[in-house]
Backbone as CSV, one residue per row, in Angstrom:
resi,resn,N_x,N_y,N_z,CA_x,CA_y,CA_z,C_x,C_y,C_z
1,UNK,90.572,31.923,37.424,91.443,31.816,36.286,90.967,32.742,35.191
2,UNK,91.762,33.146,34.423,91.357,34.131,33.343,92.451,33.580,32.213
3,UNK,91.689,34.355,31.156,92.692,34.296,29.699,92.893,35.392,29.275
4,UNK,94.193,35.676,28.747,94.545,36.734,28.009,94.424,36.661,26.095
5,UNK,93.262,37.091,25.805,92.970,37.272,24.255,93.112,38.283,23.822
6,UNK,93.408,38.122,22.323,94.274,39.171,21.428,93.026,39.485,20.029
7,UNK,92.134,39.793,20.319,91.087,40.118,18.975,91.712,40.498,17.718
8,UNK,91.455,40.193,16.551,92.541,39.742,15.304,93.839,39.462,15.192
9,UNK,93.984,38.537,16.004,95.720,37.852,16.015,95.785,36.640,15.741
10,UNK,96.019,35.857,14.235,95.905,34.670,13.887,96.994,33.745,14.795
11,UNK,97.303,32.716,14.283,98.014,31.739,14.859,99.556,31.918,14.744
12,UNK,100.482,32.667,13.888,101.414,32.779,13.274,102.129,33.815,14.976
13,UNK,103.260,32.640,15.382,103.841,33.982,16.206,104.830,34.497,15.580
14,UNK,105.768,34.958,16.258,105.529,35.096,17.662,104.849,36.806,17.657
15,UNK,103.500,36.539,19.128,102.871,37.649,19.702,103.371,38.233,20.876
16,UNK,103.592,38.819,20.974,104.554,39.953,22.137,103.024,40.592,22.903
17,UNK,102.879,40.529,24.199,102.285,41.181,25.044,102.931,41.861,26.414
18,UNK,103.079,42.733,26.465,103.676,43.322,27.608,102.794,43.560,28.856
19,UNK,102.816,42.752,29.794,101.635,42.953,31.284,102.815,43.796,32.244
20,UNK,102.154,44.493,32.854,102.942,45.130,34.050,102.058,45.293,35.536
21,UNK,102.925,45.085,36.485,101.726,44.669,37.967,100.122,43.981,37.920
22,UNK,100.495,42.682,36.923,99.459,42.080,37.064,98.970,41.476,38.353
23,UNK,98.303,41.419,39.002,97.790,40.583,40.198,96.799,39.845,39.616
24,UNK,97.294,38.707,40.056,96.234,37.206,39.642,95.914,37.002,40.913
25,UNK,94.774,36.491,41.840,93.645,35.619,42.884,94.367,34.674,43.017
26,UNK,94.791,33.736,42.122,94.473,32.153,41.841,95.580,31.960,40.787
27,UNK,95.614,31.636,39.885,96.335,31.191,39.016,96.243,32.250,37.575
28,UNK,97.650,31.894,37.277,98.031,32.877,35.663,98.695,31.754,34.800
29,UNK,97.803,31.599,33.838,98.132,30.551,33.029,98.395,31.254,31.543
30,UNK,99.315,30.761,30.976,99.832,30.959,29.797,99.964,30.069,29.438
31,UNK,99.220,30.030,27.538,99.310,28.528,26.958,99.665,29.063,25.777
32,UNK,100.718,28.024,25.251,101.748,27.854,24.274,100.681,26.612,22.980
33,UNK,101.034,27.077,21.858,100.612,25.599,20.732,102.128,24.789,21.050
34,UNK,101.772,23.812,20.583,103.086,22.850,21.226,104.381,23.133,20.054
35,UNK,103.959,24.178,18.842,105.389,24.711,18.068,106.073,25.844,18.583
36,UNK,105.805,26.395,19.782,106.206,27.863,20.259,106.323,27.456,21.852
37,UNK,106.891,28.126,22.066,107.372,28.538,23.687,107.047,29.940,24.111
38,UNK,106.830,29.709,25.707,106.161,31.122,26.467,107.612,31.516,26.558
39,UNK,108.283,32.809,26.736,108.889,33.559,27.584,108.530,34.067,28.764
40,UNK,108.856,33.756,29.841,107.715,34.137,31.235,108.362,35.659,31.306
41,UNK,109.951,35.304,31.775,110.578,36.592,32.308,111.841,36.989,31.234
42,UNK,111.919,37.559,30.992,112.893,38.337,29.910,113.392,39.489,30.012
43,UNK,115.061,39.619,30.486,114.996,41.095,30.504,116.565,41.671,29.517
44,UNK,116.313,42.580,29.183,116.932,43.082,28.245,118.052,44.024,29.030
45,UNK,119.198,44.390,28.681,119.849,45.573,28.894,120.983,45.651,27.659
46,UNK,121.179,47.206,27.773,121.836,47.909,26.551,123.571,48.138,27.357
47,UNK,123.969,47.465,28.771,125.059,47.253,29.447,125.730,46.961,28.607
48,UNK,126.982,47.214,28.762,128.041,46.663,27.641,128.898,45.347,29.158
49,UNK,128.833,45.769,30.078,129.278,44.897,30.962,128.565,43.271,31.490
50,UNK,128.993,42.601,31.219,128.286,41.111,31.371,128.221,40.999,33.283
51,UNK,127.051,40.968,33.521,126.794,40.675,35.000,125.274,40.107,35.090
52,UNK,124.958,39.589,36.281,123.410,38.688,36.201,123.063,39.565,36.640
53,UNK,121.826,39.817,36.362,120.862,40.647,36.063,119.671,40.274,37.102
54,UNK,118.528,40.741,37.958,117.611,40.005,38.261,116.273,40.192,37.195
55,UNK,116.362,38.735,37.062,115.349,38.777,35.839,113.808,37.959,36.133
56,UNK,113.734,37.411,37.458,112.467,37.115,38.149,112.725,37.322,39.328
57,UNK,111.201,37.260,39.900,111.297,37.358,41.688,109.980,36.674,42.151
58,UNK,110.059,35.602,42.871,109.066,34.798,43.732,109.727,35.508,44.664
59,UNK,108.285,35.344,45.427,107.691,36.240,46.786,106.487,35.387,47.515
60,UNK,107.092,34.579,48.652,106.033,34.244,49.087,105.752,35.131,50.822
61,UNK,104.040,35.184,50.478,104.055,36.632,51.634,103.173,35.601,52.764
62,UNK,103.792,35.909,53.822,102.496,35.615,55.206,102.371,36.800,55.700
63,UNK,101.120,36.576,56.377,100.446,37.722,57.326,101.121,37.555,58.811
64,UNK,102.019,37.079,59.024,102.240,36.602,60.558,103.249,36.556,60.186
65,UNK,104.927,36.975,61.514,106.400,36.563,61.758,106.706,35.181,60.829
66,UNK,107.876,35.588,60.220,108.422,34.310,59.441,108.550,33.329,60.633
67,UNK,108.830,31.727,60.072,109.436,30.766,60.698,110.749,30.397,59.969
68,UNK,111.031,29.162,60.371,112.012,28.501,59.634,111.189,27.697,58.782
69,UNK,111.467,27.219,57.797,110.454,26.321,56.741,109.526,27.169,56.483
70,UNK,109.066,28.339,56.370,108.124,29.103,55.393,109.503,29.667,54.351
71,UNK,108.307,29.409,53.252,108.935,29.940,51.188,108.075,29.088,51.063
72,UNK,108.333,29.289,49.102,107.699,28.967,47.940,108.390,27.707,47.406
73,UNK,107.344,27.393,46.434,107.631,26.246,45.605,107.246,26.269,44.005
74,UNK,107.756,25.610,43.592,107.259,26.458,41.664,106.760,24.388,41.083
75,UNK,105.970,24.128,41.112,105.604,23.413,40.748,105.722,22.995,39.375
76,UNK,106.202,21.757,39.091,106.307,21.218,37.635,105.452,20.281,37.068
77,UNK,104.592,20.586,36.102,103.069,19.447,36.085,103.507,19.116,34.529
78,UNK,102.667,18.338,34.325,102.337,17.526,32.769,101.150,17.003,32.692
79,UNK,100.135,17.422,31.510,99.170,17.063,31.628,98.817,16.484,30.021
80,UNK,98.028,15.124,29.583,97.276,14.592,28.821,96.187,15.539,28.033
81,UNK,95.484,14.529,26.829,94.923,14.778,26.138,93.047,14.475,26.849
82,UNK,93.841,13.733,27.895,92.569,13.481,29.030,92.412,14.158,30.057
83,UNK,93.092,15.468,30.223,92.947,16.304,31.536,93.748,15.712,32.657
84,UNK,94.777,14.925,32.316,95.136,14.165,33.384,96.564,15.191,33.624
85,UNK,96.238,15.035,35.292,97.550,16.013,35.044,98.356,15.202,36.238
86,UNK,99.408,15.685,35.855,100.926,14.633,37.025,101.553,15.899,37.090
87,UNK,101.756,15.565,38.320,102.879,16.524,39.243,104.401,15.642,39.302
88,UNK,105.444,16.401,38.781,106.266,15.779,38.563,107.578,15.763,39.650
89,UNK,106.976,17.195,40.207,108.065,17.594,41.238,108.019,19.238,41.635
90,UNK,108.513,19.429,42.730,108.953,20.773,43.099,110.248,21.436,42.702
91,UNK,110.669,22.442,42.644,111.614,23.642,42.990,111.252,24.071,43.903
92,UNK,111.757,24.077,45.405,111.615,25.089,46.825,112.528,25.963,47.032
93,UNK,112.192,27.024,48.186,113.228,27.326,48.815,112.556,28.555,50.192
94,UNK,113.186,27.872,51.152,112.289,27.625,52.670,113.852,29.124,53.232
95,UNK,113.195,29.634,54.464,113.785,29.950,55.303,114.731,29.011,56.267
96,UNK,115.733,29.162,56.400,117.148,28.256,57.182,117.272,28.725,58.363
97,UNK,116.541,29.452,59.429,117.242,29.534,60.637,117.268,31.063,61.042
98,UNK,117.703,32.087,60.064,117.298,33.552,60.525,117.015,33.653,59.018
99,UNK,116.955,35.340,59.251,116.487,36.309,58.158,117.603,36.408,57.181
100,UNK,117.059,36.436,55.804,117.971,36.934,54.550,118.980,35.050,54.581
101,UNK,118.540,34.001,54.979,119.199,32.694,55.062,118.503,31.728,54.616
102,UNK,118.670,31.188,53.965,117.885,30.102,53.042,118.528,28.595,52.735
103,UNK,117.575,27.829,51.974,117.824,26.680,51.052,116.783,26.628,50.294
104,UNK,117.683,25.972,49.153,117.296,25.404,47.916,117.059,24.041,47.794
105,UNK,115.575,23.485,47.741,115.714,22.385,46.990,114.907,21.545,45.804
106,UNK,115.470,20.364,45.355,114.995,20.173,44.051,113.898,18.441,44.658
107,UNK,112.770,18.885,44.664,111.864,17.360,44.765,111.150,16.739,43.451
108,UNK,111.772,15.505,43.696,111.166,15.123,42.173,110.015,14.226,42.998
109,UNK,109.034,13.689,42.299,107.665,12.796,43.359,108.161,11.179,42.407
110,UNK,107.668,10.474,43.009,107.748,8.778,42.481,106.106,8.520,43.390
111,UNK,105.874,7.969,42.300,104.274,7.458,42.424,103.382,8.009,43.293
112,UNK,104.057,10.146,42.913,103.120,11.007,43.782,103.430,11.304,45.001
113,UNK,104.736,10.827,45.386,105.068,11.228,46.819,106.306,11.658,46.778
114,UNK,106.312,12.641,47.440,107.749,14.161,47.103,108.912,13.210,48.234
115,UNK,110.081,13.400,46.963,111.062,12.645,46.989,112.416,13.279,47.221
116,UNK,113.093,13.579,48.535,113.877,15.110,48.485,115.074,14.543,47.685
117,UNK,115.378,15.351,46.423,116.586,14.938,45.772,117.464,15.352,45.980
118,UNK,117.680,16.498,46.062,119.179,17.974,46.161,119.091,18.918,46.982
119,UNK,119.379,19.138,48.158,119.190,20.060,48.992,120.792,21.085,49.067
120,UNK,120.461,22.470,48.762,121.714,23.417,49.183,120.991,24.024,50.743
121,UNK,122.300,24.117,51.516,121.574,24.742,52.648,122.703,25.819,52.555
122,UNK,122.466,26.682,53.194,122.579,28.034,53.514,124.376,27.764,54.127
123,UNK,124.816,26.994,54.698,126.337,26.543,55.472,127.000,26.287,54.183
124,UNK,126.254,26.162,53.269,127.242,25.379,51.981,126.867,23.820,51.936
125,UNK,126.488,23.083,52.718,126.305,21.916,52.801,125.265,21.496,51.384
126,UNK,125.860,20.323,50.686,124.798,19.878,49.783,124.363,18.629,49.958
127,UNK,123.486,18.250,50.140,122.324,16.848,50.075,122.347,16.148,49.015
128,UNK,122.378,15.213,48.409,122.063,14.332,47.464,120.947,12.974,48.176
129,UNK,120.008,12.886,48.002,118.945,12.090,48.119,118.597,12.253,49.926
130,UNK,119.312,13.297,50.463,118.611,13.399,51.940,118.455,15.000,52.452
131,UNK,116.897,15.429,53.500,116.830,16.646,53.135,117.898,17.142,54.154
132,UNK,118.691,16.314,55.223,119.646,17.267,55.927,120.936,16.539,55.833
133,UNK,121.500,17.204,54.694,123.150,17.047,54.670,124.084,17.313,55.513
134,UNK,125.139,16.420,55.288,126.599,16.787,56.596,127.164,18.268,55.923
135,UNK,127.337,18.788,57.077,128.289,19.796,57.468,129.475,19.879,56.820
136,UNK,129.631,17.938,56.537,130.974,17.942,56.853,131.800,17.599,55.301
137,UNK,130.781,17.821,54.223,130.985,17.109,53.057,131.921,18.566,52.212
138,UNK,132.820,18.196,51.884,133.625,19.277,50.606,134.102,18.595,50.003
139,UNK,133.648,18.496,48.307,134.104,17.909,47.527,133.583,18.509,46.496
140,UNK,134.610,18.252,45.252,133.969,18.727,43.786,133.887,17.783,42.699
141,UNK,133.280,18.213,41.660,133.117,17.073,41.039,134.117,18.564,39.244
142,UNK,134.552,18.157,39.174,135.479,19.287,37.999,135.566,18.052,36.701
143,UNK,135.528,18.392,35.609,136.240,17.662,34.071,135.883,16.270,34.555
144,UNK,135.369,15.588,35.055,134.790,14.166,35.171,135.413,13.361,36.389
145,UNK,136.296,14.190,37.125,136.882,13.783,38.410,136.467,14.181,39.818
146,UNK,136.302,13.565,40.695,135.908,13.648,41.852,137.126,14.320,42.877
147,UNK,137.018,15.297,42.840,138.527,16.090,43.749,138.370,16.148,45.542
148,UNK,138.596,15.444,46.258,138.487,16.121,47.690,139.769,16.613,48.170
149,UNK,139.090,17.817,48.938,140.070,18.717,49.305,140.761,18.175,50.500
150,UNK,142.216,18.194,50.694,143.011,17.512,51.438,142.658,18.187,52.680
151,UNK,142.733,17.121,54.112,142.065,17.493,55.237,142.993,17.073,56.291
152,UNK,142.052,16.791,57.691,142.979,16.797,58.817,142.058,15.340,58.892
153,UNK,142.125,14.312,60.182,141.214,13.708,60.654,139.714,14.515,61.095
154,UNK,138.693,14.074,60.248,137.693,14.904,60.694,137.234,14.104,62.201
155,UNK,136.069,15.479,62.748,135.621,15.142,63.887,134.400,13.652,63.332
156,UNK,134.314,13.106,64.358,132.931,11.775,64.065,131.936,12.535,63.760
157,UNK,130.865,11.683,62.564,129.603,12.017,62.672,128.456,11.072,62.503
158,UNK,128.308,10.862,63.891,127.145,9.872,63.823,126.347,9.183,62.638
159,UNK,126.556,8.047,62.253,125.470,7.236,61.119,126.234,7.942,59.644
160,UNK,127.589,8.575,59.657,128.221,8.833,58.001,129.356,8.632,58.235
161,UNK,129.527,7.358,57.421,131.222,7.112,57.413,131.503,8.342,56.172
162,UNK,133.020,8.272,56.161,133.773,9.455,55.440,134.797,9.180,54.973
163,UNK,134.804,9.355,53.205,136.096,9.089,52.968,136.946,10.542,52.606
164,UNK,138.297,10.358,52.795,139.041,12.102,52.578,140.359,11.426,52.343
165,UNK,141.260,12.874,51.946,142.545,12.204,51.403,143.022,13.256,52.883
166,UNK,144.445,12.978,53.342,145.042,13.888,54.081,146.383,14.738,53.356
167,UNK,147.060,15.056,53.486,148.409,15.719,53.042,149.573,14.689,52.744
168,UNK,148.996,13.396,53.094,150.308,12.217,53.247,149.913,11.188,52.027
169,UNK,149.030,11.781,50.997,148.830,11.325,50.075,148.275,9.645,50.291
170,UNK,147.462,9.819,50.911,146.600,8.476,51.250,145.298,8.715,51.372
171,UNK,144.718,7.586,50.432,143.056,7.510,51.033,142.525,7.407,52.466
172,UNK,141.744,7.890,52.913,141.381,6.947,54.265,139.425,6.994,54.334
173,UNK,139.096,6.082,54.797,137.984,6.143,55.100,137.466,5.854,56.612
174,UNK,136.756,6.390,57.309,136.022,6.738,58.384,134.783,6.593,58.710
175,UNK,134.398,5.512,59.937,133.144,5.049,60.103,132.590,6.142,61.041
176,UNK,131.045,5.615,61.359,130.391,6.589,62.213,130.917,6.553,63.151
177,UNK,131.455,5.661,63.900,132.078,6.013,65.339,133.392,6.602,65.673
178,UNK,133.927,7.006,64.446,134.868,7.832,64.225,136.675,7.168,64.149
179,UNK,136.337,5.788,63.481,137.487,4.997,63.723,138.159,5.191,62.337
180,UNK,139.250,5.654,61.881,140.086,5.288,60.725,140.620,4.984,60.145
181,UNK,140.256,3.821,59.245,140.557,3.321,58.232,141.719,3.478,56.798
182,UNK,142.795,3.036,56.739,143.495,3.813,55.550,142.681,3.178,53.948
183,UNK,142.928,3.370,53.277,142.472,2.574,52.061,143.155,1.886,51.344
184,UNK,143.465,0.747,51.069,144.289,0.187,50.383,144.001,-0.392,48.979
185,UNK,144.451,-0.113,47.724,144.411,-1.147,46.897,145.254,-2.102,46.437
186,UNK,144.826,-3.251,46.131,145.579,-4.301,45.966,145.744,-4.772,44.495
C-alpha cells in the first residue's frame, strides 16, 4: 500500500492530482476528510454531441484461457472508528458462455454471506433474488405500472409458475407443469 502526499497543501480543497499509468501491487487507496469526495474517474470532452463516453475500465487479467465465471468484482466496504471494517456487498461481472458475453451482478452480504440480488445475463434475462433467471421473463416496470408484453401460451418451465396477459385481454397464470389458469377477479 502506498500514499499519495502533496508537501505544502493545507486542508482546504479541492486538490487536483493528475496520475497517468499508475500500477499499484496490491491496493490504491484514496482517502477523502468526510467534507469532500474522491473523483476516481472523470472525463471531460469539448463534443458538442451528447453520447457516453468511456469513462472507466476494469480489467481483470489471467495468465491461462478464459472460462465461464472468470471477471471482476468492485467491492463495497465500511469501516469504524475501530478499524472495523464490513463488507457490504459486491458489483460483478463474470464471463457468460463465449467471448465478448457477459453478466452483471449486484451482491449485497447479510451477516457476511454474499446474497445474489440482481443478476443481468447476457440473453436479456433478469434475476431478482436468484443467480439464474428464466429465459422466459419480459416485463417492464414504466411510471409505477407493471406492463407485460402480450404473449402466446408460453412453453412450461419447470419449478416457475407464470403469469402473462394474451391478445384476448385476459390475465392468465401458469404453473410449473405447464397447466393454465385464467385469472379471475371477483
Amino acid at each position: 500500500m502506498g500514499n499519495i502526499s502533496i508537501p505544502g497543501v493545507g486542508a482546504s480543497p479541492p486538490v487536483d492530482i493528475a496520475v497517468r499509468d499508475l500500477v499499484v501491487t496490491r491496493y490504491a487507496h484514496i482517502t477523502c476528510s468526510e467534507d469532500t469526495y474522491a473523483t476516481l474517474f472523470e472525463r471531460t470532452t469539448t463534443n458538442a454531441i451528447d453520447t457516453t463516453y468511456l469513462t472507466a475500465r476494469f480489467l481483470a487479467r489471467k495468465s491461462t484461457d478464459m472460462g465461464d465465471e472468470f471477471g471482476g468484482k468492485i467491492c463495497l466496504q465500511i469501516e469504524d472508528n475501530a478499524d472495523v471494517v464490513n463488507t457490504l456487498g459486491y458489483i460483478a461481472w463474470e464471463r457468460d458462455g463465449v467471448d465478448n458475453t457477459g453478466e452483471i451482478q449486484i451482491i449485497p452480504q447479510k451477516a457476511g454471506v454474499n446474497v445474489t440480488s440482481l443478476v443481468c445475463k447476457s440473453s436479456g434475462a433478469v434475476g431478482i433474488g436468484t443467480a439464474s433467471p428464466s429465459i422466459y421473463a419480459d416485463l417492464t416496470l414504466y411510471n409505477g405500472k407493471l406492463c407485460l408484453k402480450e404473449t402466446t401460451t408460453p412453453t412450461a418451465d419447470t419449478n416457475y409458475g407464470k403469469i402473462y396477459t394474451k391478445n384476448d385481454n385476459k390475465l392468465y397464470f401458469q404453473d410449473g407443469d405447464g397447466t393454465e389458469h385464467e385469472v379471475k377477479f371477483v
